[in-house]
N, C-alpha and C positions, 0 to 999 in steps of 0.2 A: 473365823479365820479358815479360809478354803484353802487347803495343802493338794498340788498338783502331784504324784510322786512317779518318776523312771527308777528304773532300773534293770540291774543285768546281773553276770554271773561276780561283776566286778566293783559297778559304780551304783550308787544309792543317788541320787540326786530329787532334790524335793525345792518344788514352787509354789511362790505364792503372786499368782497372777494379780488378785485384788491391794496388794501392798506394793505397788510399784513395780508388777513383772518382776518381783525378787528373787535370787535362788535361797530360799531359806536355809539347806545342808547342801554339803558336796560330802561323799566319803568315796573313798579308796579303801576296799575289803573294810578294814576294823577301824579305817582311819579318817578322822575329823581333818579335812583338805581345809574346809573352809571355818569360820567360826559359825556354830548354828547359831539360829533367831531360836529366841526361845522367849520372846515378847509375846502379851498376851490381846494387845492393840496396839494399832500403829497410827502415829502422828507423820505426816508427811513434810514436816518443817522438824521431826525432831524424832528421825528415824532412827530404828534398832543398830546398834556399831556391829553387823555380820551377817554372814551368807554373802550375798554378791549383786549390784543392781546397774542398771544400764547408764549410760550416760550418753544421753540426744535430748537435744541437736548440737549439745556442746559440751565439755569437761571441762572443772573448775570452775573459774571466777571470771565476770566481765567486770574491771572495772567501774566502780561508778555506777552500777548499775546502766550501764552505757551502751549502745552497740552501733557499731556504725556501717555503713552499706550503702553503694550505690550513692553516694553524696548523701544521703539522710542517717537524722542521730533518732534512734527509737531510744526512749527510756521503759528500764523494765523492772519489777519489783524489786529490790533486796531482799536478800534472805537473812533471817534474823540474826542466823549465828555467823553471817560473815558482812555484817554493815562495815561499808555502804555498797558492797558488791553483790552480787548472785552468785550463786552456788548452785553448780553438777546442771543445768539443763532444770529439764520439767518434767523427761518420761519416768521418772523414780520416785514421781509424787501422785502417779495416774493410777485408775482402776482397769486393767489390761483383759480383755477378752480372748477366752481356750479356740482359737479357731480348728486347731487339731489336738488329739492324744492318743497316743498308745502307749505302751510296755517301753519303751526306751524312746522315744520320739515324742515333741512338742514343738507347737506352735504358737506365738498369742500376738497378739497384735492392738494397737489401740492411736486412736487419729484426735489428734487436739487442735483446738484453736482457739486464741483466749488471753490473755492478758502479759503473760509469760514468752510469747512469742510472735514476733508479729505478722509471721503467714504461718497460714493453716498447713500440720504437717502428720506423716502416717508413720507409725515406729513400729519396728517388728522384731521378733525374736525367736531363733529356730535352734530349740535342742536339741542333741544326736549320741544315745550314748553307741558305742558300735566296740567291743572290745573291751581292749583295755583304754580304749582313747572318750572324750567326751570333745564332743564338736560342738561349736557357736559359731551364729550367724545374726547378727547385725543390719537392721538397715534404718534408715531414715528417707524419708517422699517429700519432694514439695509439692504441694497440693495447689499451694499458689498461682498467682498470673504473673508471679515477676520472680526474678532471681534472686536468692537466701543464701548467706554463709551456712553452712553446716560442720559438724563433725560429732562424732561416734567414738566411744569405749564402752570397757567395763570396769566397775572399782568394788574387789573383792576384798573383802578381809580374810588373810590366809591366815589360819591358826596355826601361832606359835607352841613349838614342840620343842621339846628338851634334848638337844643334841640335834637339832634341823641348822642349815644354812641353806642360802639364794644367794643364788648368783649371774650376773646379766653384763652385757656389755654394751652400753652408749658411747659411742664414740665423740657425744656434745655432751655436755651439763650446763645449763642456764642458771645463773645466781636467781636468787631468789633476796624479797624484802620481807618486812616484817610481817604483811600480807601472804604471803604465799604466790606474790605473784612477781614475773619476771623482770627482771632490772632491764634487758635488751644484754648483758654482758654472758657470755659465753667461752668457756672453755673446754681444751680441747686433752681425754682421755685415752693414755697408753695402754692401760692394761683393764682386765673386767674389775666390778666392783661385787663384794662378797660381802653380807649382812650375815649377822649372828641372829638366831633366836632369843639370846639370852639378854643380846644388847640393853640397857638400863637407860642411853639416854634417846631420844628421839632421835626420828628420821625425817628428813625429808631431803630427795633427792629429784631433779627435775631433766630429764636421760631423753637424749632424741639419738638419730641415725644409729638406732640398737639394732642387733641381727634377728632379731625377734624371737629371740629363745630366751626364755627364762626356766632355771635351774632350781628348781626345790628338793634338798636330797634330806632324808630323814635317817634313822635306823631302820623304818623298814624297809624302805625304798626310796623312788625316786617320782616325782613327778614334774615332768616337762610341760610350759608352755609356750606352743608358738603360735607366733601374731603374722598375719598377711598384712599387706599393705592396703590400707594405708594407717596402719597402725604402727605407723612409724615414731612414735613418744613414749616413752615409758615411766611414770612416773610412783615412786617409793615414799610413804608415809607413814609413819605412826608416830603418836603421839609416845612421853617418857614411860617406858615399864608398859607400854597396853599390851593387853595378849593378844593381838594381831599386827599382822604386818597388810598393809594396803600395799598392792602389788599393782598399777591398773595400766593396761595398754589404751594407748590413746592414739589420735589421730593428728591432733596439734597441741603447741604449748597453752597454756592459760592466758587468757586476751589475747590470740595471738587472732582475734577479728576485729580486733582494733586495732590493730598495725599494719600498715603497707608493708606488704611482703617484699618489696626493693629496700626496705628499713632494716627489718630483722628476718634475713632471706633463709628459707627453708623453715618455716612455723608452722606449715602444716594446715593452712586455708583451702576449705573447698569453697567450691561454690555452684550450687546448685541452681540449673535454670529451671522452670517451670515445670513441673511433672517429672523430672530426674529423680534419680535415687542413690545415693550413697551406700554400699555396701563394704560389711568388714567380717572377713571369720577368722577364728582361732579357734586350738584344741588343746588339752591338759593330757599329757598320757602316761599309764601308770604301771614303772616297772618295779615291781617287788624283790626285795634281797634275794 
């Protein structure tokens, strides 16, 4: 296990490019932001629950292991732990290449073509610590000859603290089935929604048109995340009692490249023509009591 490590006067942050471009730790001065990996190998169908991993060329699940485009239906593996669907993309099961490093700056990058997706595409990933702030930068290429749905997140495990709350505001929530995946039925929220650390029974919460701020306040402080667009989804996980909370900004809902967007309008479909590239940054910033 090759450990990539930044840092500053503030942020410790440590990668592991060969396990999926993971961020293994995130700290803030004494504080565990994220849940470390403290795995001693990694199974890419049955990855470590923490630190932080990418999500391209798409987040969640496609039904059916199904994808549709362009009038054609490609079939594509299921993933084990979500039959008969796939699960989070492909770039968080790759062995990702240092193309930069220094003392608070990272680069990696890695290009697949393969079974999992059916044009060939470039995935990248650019750290920045600068302050008390940590930057991310997102992309995804089509390498292709023809035009590709795409979309982009991150799905971090934020470690639960005793006395922490999040708080965020979607102004959509999509029902969800026993899948985790969208009914088409959507409702519409008045005020933010506030999660406890200490909460006992699961989450899961499916948040689009959010302002792209997310609120984690602790005792020692605070750490803010905000999402650009088109990180317009936000969706909230944890299974009952785990000691993280999944926080992940997304760019569409789950399936939502299997739906005509005149269906379920506003889902958050890109679509990439030939040698395009889809870009998303966000940053977590950290103010101390």
């Amino acid at each position: 296990m090759h450990t990539l490590v930044l840092h500053n006067e503030v942020w410790s942050l440590a990668l592991l490019p060969q396990w999926g471009g993971r961020i293994a730790s995130l700290k803030a001065d004494a504080l565990d932001v994220f849940t470390p990996i403290e795995a001693h190998s990694f199974d890419p169908l049955n990855w470590p629950r923490g630190g932080c991993y990418p999500l391209l060329p798409y987040s969640n699940r496609l039904r059916n292991a199904r994808l549709k485009h362009a009038g054609l239906v490609h079939a594509l593996p299921a993933h084990p732990a979500a039959q008969p669907h796939t699960l989070h993309g492909v770039s968080h099961t790759l062995a990702w290449q240092v193309v930069e490093h220094r003392t608070t700056h990272a680069l990696l990058s890695v290009d697949y073509s393969g079974e999992h997706w059916p044009w060939p595409v470039r995935f990248q990933q650019h750290f920045e610590l600068d302050g008390n702030r940590v930057r991310l930068q997102l992309s995804v290429t089509n390498l292709g000859s023809t035009s590709m749905p795409a979309g982009l997140g991150l799905h971090p495990y934020f470690q639960r603290h005793e006395g922490m709350s999040v708080e965020f505001a979607p102004r959509l929530v999509w029902d969800i089935d026993a899948d985790y995946l969208p009914t088409g039925s959507v409702r519409e929220l008045g005020e933010p929604l506030v999660l406890l650390a200490d909460v006992a029974h699961g989450v899961a919460v499916y948040g689009s048109h959010w302002d792209g701020r997310l609120q984690l306040d602790y005792p020692q402080g605070q750490v803010l995340l905000t999402a650009d667009q088109p990180l317009s989804h936000l969706v909230a996980f944890a299974p009952p009692c785990a000691p993280y909370l999944c926080l992940e900004p997304v760019s569409h809902l789950a399936d939502a490249f299997n739906t005509a967007p005149d269906q379920w309008p506003e889902q958050g479909t890109q679509v990439l023509d030939a040698g395009q590239t889809l870009t998303a940054a966000l940053s977590l910033t950290w103010t101390p009591v």
